[in-house]
C-alpha atoms as a printed R data frame, in Angstrom:
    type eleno elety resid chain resno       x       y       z
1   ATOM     1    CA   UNK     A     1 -23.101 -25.039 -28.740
2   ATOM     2    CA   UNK     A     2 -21.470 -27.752 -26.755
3   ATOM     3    CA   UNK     A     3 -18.556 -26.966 -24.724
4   ATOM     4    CA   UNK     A     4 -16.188 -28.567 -21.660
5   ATOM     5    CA   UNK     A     5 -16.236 -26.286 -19.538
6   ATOM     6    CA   UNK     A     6 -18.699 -22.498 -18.364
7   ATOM     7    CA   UNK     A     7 -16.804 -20.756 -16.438
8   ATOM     8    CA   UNK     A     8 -18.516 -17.606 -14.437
9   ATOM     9    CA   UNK     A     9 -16.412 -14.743 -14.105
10  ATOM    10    CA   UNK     A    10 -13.082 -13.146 -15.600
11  ATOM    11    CA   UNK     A    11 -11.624 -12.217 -12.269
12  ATOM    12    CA   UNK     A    12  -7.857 -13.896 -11.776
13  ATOM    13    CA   UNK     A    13  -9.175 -16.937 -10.196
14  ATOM    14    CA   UNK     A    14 -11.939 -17.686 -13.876
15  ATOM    15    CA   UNK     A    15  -8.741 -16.269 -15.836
16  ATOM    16    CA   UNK     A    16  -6.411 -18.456 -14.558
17  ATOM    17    CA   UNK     A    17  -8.190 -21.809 -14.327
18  ATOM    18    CA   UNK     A    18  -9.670 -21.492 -17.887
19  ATOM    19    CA   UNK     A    19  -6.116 -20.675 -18.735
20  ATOM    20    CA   UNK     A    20  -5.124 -23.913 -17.435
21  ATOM    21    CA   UNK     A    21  -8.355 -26.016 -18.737
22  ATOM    22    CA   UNK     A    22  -7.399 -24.329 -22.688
23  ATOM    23    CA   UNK     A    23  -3.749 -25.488 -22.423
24  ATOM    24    CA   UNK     A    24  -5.285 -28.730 -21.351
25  ATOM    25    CA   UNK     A    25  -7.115 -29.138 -25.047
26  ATOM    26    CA   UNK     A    26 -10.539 -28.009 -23.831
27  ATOM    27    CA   UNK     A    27 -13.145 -26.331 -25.032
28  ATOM    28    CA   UNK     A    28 -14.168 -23.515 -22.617
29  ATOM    29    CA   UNK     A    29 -16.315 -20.375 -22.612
30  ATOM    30    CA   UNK     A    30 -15.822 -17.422 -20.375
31  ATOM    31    CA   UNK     A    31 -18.708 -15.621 -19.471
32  ATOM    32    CA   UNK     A    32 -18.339 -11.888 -17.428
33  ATOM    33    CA   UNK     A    33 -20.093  -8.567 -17.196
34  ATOM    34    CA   UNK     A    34 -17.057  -6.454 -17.961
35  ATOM    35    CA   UNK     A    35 -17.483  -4.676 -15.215
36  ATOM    36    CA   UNK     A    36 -14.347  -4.010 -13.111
37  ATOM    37    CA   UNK     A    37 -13.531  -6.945  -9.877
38  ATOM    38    CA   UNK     A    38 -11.665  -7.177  -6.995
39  ATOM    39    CA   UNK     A    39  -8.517  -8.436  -9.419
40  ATOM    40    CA   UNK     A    40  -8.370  -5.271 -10.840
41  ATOM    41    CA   UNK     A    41  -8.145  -3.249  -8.123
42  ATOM    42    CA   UNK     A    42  -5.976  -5.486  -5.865
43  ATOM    43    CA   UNK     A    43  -2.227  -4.422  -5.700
44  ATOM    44    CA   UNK     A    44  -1.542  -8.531  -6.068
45  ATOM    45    CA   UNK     A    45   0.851  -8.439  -3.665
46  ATOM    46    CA   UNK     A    46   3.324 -11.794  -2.407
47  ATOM    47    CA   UNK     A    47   4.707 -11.568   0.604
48  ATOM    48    CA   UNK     A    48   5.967 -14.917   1.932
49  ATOM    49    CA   UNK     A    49   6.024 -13.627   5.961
50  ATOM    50    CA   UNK     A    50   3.380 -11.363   7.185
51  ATOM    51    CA   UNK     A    51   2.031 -10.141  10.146
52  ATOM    52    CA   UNK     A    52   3.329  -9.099  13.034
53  ATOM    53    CA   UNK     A    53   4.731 -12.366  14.252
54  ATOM    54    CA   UNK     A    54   5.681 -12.656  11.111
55  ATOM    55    CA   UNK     A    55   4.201 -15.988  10.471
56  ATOM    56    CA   UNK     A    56   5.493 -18.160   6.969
57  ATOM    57    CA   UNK     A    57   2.923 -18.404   4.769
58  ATOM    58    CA   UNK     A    58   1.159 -21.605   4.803
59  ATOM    59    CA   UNK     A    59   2.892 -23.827   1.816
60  ATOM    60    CA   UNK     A    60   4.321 -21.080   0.700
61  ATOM    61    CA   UNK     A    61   6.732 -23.495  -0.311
62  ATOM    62    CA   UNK     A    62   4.785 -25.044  -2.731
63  ATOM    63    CA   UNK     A    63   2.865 -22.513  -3.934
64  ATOM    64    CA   UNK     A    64   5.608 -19.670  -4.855
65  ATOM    65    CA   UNK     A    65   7.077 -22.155  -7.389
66  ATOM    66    CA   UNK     A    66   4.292 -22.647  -9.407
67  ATOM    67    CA   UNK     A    67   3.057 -18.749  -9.251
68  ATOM    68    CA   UNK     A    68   6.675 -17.654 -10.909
69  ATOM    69    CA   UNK     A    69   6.803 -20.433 -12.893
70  ATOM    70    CA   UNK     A    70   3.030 -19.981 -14.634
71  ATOM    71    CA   UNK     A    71   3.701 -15.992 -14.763
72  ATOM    72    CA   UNK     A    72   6.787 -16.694 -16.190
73  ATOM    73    CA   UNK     A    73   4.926 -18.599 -18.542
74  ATOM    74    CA   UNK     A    74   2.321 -15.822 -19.335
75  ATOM    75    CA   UNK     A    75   5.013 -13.492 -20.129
76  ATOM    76    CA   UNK     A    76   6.305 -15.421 -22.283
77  ATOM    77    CA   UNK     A    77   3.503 -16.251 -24.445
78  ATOM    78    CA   UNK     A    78   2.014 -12.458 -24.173
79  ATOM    79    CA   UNK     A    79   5.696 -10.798 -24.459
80  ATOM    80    CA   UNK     A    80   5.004  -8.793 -21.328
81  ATOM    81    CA   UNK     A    81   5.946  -8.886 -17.597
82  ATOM    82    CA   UNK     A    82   3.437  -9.115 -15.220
83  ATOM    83    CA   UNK     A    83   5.023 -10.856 -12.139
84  ATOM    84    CA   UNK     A    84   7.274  -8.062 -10.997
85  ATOM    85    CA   UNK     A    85  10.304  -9.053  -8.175
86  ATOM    86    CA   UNK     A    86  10.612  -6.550  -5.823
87  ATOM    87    CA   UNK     A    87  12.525  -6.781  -2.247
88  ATOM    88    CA   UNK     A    88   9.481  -5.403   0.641
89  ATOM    89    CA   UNK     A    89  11.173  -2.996   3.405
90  ATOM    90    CA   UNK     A    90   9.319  -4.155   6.816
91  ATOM    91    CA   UNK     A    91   9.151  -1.331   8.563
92  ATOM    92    CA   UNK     A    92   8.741  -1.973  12.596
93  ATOM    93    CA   UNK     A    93   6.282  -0.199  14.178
94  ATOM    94    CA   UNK     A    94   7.615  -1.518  17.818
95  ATOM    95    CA   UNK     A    95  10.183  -3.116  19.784
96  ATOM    96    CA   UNK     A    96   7.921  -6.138  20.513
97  ATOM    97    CA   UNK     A    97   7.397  -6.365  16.795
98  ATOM    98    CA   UNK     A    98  11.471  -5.880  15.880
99  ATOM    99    CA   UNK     A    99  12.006  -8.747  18.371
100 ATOM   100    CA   UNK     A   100   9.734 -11.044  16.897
101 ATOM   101    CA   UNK     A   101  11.122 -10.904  13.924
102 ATOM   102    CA   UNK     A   102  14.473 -11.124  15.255
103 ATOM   103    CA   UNK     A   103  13.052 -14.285  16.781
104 ATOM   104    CA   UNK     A   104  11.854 -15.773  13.512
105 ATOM   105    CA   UNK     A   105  14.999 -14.339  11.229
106 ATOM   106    CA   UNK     A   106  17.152 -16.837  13.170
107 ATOM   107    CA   UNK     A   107  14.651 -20.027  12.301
108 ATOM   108    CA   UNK     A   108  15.573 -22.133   9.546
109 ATOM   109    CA   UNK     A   109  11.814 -22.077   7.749
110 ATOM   110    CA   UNK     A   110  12.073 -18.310   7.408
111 ATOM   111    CA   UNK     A   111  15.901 -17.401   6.275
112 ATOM   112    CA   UNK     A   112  15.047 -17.551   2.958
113 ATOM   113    CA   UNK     A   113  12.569 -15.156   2.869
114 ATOM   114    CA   UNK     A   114  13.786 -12.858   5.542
115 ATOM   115    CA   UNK     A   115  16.888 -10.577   4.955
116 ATOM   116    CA   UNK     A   116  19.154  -7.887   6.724
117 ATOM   117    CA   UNK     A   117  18.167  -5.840   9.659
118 ATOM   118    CA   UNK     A   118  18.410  -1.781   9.103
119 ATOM   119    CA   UNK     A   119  19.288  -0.051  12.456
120 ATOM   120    CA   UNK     A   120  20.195   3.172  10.881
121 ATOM   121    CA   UNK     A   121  17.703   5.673   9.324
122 ATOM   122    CA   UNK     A   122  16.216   5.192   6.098
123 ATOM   123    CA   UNK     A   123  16.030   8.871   4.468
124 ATOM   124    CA   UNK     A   124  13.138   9.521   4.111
125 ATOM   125    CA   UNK     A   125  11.174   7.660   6.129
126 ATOM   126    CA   UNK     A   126  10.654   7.492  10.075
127 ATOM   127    CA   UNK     A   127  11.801   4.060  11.434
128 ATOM   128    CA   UNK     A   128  12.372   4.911  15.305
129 ATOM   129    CA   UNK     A   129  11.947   0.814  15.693
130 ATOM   130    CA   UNK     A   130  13.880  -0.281  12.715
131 ATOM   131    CA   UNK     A   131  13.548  -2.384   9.711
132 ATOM   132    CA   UNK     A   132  14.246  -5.703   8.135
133 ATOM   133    CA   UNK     A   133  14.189  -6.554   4.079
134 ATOM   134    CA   UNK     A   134  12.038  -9.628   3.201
135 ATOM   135    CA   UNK     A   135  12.826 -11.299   0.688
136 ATOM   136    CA   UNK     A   136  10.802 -12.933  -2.804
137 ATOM   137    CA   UNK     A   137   8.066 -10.802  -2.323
138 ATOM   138    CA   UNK     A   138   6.944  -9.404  -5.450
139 ATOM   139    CA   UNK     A   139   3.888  -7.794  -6.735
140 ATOM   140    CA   UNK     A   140   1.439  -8.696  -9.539
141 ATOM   141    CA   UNK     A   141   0.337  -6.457 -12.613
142 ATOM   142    CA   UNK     A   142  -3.020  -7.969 -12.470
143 ATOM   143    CA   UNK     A   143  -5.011  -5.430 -14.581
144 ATOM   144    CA   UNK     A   144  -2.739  -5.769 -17.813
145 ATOM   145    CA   UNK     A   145  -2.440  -9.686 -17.224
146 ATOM   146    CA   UNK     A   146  -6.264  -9.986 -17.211
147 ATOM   147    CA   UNK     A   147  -6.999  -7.615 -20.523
148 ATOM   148    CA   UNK     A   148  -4.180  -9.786 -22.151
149 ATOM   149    CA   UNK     A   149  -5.899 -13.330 -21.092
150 ATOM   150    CA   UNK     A   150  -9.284 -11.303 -22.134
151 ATOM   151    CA   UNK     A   151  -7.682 -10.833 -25.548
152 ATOM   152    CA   UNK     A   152  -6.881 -14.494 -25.819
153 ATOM   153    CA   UNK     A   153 -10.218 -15.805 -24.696
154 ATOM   154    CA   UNK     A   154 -12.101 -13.616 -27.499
155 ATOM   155    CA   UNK     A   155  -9.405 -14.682 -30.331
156 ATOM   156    CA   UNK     A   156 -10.150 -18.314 -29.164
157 ATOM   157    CA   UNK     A   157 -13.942 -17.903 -28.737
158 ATOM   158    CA   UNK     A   158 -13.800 -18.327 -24.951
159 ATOM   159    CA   UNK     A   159 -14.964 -14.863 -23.808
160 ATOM   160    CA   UNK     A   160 -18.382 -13.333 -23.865
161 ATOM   161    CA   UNK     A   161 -19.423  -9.821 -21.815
162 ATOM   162    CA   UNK     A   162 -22.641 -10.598 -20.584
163 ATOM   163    CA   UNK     A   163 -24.508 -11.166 -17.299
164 ATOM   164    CA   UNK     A   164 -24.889 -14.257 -15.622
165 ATOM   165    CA   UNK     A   165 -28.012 -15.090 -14.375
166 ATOM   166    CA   UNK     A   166 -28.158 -18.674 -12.206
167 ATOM   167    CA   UNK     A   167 -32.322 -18.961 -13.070
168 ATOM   168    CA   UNK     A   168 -31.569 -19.556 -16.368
169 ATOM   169    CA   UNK     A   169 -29.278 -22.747 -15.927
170 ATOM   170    CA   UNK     A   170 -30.933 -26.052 -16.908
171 ATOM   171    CA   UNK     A   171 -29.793 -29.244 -14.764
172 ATOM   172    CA   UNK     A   172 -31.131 -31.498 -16.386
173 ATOM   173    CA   UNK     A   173 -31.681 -33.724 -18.509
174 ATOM   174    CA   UNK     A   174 -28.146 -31.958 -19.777
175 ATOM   175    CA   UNK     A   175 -26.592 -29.400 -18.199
176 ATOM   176    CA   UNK     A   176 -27.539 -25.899 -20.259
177 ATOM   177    CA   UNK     A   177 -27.550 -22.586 -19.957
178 ATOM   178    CA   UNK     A   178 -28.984 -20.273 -22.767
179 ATOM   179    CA   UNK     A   179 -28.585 -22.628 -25.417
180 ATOM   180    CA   UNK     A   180 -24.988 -23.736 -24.519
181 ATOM   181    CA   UNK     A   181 -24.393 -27.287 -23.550
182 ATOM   182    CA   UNK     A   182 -21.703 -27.925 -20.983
183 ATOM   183    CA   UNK     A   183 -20.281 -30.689 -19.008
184 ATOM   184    CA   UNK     A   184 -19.412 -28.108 -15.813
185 ATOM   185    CA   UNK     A   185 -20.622 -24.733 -14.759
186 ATOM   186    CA   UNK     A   186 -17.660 -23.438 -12.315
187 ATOM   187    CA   UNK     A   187 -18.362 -20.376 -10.737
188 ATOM   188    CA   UNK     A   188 -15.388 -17.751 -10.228
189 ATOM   189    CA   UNK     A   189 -17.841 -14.837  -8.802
190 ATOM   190    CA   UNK     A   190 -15.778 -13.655  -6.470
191 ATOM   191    CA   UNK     A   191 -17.732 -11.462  -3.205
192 ATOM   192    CA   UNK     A   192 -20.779 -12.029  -5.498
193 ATOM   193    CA   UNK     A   193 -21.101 -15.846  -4.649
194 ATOM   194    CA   UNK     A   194 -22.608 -14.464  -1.727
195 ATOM   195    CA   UNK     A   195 -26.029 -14.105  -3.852
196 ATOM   196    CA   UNK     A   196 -25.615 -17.258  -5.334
197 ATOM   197    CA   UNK     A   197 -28.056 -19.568  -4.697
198 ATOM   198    CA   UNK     A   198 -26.038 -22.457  -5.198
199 ATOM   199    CA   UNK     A   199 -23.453 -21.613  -3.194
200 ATOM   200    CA   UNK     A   200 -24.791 -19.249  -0.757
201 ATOM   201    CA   UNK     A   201 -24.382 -21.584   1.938
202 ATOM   202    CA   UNK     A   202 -20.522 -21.003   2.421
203 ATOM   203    CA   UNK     A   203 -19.056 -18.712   4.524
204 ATOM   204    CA   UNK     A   204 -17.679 -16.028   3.272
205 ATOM   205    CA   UNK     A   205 -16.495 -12.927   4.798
206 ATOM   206    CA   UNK     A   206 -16.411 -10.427   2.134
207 ATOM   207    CA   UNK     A   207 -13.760  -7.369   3.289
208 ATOM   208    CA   UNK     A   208 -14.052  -4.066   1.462
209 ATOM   209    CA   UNK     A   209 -10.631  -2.526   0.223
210 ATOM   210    CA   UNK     A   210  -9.510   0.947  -0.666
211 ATOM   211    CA   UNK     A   211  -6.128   1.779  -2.634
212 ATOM   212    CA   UNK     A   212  -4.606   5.355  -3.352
213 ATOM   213    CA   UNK     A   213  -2.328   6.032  -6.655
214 ATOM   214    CA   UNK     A   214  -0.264   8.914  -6.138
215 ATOM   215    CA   UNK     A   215   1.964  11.052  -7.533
216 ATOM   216    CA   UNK     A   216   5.040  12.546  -6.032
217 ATOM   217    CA   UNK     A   217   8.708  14.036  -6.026
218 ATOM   218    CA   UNK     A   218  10.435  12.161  -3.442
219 ATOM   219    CA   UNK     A   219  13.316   9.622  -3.721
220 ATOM   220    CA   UNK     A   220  11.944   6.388  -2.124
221 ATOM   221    CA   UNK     A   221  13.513   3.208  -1.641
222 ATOM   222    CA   UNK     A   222  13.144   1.231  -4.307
223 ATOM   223    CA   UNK     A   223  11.524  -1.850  -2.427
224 ATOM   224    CA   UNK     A   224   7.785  -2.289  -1.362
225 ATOM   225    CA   UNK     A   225   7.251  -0.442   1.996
226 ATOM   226    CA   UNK     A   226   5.414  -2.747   4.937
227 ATOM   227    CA   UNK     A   227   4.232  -0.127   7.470
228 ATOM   228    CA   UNK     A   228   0.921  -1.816   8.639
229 ATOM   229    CA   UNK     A   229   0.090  -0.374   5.471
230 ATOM   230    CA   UNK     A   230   1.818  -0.595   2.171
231 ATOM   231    CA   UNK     A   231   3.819   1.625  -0.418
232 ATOM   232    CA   UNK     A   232   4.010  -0.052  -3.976
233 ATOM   233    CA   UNK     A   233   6.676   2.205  -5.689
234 ATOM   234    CA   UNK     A   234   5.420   1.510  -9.822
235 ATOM   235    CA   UNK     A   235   8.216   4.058 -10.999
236 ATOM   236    CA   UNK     A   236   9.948   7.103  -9.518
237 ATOM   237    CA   UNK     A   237   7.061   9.057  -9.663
238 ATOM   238    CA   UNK     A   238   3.803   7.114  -8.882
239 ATOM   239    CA   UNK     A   239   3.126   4.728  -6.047
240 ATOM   240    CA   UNK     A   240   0.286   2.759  -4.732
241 ATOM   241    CA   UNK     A   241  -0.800   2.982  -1.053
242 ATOM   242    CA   UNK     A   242  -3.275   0.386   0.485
243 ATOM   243    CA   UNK     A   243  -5.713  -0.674   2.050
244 ATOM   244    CA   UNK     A   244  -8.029  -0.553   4.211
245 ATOM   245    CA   UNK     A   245 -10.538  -3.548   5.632
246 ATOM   246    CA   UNK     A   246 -14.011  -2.910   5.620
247 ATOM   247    CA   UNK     A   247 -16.520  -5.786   6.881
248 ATOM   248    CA   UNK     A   248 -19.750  -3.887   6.653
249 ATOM   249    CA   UNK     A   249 -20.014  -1.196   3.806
250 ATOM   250    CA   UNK     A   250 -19.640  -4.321   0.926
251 ATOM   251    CA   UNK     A   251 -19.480  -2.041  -2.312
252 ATOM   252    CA   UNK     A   252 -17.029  -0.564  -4.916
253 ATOM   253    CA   UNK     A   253 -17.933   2.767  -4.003
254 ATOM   254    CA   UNK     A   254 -14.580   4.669  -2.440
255 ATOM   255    CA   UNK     A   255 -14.605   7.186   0.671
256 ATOM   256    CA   UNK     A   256 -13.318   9.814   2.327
257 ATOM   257    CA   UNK     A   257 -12.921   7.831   5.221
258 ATOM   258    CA   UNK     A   258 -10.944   5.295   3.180
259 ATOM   259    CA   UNK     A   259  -8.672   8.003   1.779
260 ATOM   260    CA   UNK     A   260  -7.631   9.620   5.421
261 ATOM   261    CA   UNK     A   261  -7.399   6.067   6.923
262 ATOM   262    CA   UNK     A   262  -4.664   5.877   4.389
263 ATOM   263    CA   UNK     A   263  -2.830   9.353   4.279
264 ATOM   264    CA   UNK     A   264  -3.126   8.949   8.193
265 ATOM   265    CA   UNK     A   265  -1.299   5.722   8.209
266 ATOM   266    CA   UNK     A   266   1.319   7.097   5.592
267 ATOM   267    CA   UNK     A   267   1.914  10.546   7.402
268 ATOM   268    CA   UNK     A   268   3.480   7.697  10.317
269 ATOM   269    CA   UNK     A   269   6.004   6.782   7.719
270 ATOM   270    CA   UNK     A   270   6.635   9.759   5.695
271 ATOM   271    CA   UNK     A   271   5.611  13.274   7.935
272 ATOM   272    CA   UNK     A   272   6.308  15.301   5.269
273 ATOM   273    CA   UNK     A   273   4.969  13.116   2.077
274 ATOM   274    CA   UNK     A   274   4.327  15.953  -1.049
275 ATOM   275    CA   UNK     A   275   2.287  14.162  -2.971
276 ATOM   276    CA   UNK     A   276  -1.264  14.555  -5.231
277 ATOM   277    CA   UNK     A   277  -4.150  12.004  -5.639
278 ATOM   278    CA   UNK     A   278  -4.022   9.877  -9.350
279 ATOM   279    CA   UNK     A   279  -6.625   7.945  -8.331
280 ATOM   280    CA   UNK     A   280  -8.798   6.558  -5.961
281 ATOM   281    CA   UNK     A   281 -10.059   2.813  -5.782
282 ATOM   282    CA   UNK     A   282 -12.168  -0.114  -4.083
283 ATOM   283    CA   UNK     A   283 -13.466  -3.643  -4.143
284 ATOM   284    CA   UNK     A   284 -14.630  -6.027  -2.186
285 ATOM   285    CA   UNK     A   285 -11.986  -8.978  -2.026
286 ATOM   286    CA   UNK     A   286 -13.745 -13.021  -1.711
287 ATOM   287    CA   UNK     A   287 -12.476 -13.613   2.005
288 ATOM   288    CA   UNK     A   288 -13.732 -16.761   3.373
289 ATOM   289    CA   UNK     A   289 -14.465 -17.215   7.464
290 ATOM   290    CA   UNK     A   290 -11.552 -20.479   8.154
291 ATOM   291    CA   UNK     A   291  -9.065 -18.385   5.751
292 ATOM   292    CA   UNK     A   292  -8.825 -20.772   3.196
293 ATOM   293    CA   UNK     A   293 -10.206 -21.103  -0.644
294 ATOM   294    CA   UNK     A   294 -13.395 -22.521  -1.801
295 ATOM   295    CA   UNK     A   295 -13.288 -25.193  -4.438
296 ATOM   296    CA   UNK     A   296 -14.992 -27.972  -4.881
297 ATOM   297    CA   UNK     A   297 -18.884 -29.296  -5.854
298 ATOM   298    CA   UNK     A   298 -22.027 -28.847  -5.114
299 ATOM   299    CA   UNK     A   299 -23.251 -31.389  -2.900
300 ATOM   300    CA   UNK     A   300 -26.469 -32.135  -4.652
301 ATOM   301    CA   UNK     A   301 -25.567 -31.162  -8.121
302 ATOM   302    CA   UNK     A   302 -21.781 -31.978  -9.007
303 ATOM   303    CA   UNK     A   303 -22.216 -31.237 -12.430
304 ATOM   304    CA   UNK     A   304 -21.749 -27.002 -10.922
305 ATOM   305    CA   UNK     A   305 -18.896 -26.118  -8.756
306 ATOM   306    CA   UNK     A   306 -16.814 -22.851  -6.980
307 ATOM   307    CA   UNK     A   307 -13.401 -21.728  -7.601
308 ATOM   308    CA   UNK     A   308 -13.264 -19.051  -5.276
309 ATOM   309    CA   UNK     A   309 -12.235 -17.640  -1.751
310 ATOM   310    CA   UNK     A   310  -8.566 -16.845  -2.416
311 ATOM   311    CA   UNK     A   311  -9.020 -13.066  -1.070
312 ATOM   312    CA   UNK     A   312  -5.939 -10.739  -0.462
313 ATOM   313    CA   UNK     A   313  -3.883 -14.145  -1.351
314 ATOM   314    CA   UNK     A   314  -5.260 -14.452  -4.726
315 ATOM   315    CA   UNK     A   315  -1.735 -14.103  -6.872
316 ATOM   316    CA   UNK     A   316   0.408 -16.142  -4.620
317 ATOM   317    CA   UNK     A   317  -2.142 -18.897  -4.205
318 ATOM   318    CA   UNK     A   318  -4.356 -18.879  -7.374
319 ATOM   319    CA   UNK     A   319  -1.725 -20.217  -9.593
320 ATOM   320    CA   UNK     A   320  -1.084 -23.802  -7.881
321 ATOM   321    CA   UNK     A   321  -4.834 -24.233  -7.128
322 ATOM   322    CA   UNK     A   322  -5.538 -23.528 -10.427
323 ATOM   323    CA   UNK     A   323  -3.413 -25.894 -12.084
324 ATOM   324    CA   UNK     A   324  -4.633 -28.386  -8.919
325 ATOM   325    CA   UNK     A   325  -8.650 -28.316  -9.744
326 ATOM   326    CA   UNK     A   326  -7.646 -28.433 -13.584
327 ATOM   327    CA   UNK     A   327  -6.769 -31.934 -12.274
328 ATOM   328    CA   UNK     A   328  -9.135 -32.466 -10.435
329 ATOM   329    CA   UNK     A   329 -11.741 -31.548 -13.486
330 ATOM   330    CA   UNK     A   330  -9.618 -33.631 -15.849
331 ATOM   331    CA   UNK     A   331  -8.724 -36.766 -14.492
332 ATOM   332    CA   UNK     A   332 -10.647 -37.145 -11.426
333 ATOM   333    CA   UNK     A   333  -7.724 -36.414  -8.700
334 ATOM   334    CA   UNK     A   334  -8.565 -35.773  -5.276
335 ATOM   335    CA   UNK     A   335  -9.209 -32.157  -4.028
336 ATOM   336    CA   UNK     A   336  -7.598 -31.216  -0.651
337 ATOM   337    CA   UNK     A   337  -9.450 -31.230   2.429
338 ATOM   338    CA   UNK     A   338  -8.228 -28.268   3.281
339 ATOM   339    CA   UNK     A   339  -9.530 -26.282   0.411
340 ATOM   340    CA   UNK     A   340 -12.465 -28.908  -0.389
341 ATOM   341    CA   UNK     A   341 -16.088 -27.916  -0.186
342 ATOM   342    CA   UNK     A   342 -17.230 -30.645   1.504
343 ATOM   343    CA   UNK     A   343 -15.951 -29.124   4.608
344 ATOM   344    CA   UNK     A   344 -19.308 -27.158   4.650
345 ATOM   345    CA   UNK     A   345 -21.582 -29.789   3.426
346 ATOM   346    CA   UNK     A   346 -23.409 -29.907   6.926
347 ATOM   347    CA   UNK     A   347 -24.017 -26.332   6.124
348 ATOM   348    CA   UNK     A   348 -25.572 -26.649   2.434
């Protein structure tokens, strides 16, 4: 079997790239282990202003374009909605914060994206400090989007649920692995690049993540609720609360810590929050030490390369980069330095 393209993994970042390769007239083949990744557990949240200087996402100009224009895209062709639109309530958590983002409201680069203050309460939550509205944030179904592109890899014999294993990929004299021919293997491993041989070198920081669904009675704004934590309303009914960082226990496995981190940090926002556990959930999202994705070739054997490192960013930032590296793959463009490999070639 001869193909274009192998790509390793059906996370968002595999999905989304051998979307783009396929609408490019290639031939690709998927290859995962079904089991569930970081993608499926993130809340694939966009928020164009975060922290608590409230810093403008780096070419967020650029990239939130091309993210609603490819979901837009997605829905289109599947008939379903996955990029969802929602307006995120910022709630301050101190004056210093309140007038830092009073600071950045009135700069030109941010009043798109940040809206009216709220001085008065917001029944029913506890905002002693305050709160602003940001604006084109959104959130990403990325469970549903995934088992849709899933769908259309098997109809178009892209997909097959199996595990990878790196020993049995033959360099040369063509590049092979189990009997399929390819001109690239790209790997899309997510946190599990980290065991990679080929591409162990880089430095990731893998960060463990825990999200609660829960259920409740309450009447909630409907906007995404920023509290150093986050709310993700998905009807009246249900909502999603998240997450929590964890450098050091690197495993899917969720914990009681990781559920009172998060009930602790929502009791700040709503005291008296009635509510019952749906579910309980955690990964271990592809964070990378300088922030910023991995793409790009291996030094010695270009014929393999990475599409990875896009972390908590993934659905704001996977889109353009995707589209980007299909490029690259296709017609020999130039990768960005900022995103480029090479950066850790001293390192390999």
């Amino acid at each position: 079997m001869d193909i274009d393209f192998l790509i390793i993994g059906q996370g968002l970042a595999g999905s989304l790239l051998a979307w783009q390769l396929i609408q490019r007239g290639n031939k690709v083949l998927v290859i995962d282990n079904g089991l569930e990744n970081a993608s499926q557990v993130a809340a694939g949240l966009v928020n164009p202003v975060t922290g608590m200087c409230f810093v403008k996402s780096a070419d967020i100009d650029t990239l939130l374009p091309v993210a609603k224009q490819l979901y837009t895209e997605l829905a289109d062709f599947f008939q379903q909605d996955f990029y969802i639109e929602k307006p995120m309530l910022r709630i301050f958590n101190s004056d210093k914060e309140r007038l830092n983002c009073q600071k950045r409201a009135d700069h030109p680069e941010c009043r798109d994206y940040l809206g009216d203050s709220h001085h008065a309460p917001i029944e029913p939550l506890n905002t002693p400090f305050g709160a602003i509205t940001q604006r084109q944030t959104a959130y990403l179904l990325t469970r549903p989007l995934l088992s849709c592109l899933k769908d259309f890899f098997i109809a178009n014999n892209s997909y097959q649920q199996t595990a990878f294993d790196v020993a049995d990929i033959q360099l040369s004299p063509t590049l092979c692995w189990q009997g399929i021919v390819a001109k690239r293997i790209i790997f899309c491993e997510g946190y599990h690049a980290i065991h990679n041989p080929y591409f162990s070198w880089l430095p990731f920081q893998p960060v463990k993540g825990e999200i609660l669904t829960v259920a409740h009675h309450h009447q909630l704004p409907d906007a995404i609720l920023n509290y150093g934590q986050w709310l993700l309303p998905l009807n009246s009914q249900q909502a999603r609360i998240g997450a929590t960082f964890d450098w050091q226990d690197l495993n899917n496995q969720a914990t009681e810590l990781g559920k009172q981190t998060l009930l602790k940090g929502l009791k700040t926002l709503l005291a008296d929050f009635d509510h019952e556990i749906v579910a309980h959930q955690a990964n271990v999202r592809p964070c990378t030490l300088d922030k910023q994705p991995f793409i790009g070739f291996h030094p010695q054997h270009p014929q393999l390369a990475i599409f990875n490192g896009f972390g908590a960013k993934g659905s704001l930032q996977i889109p353009w980069h995707s589209q980007h590296f299909a490029r690259v793959l296709m017609d020999n463009r130039t990768l960005h330095s900022s995103t480029n490999i090479q950066r850790h070639y001293v390192t390999a």
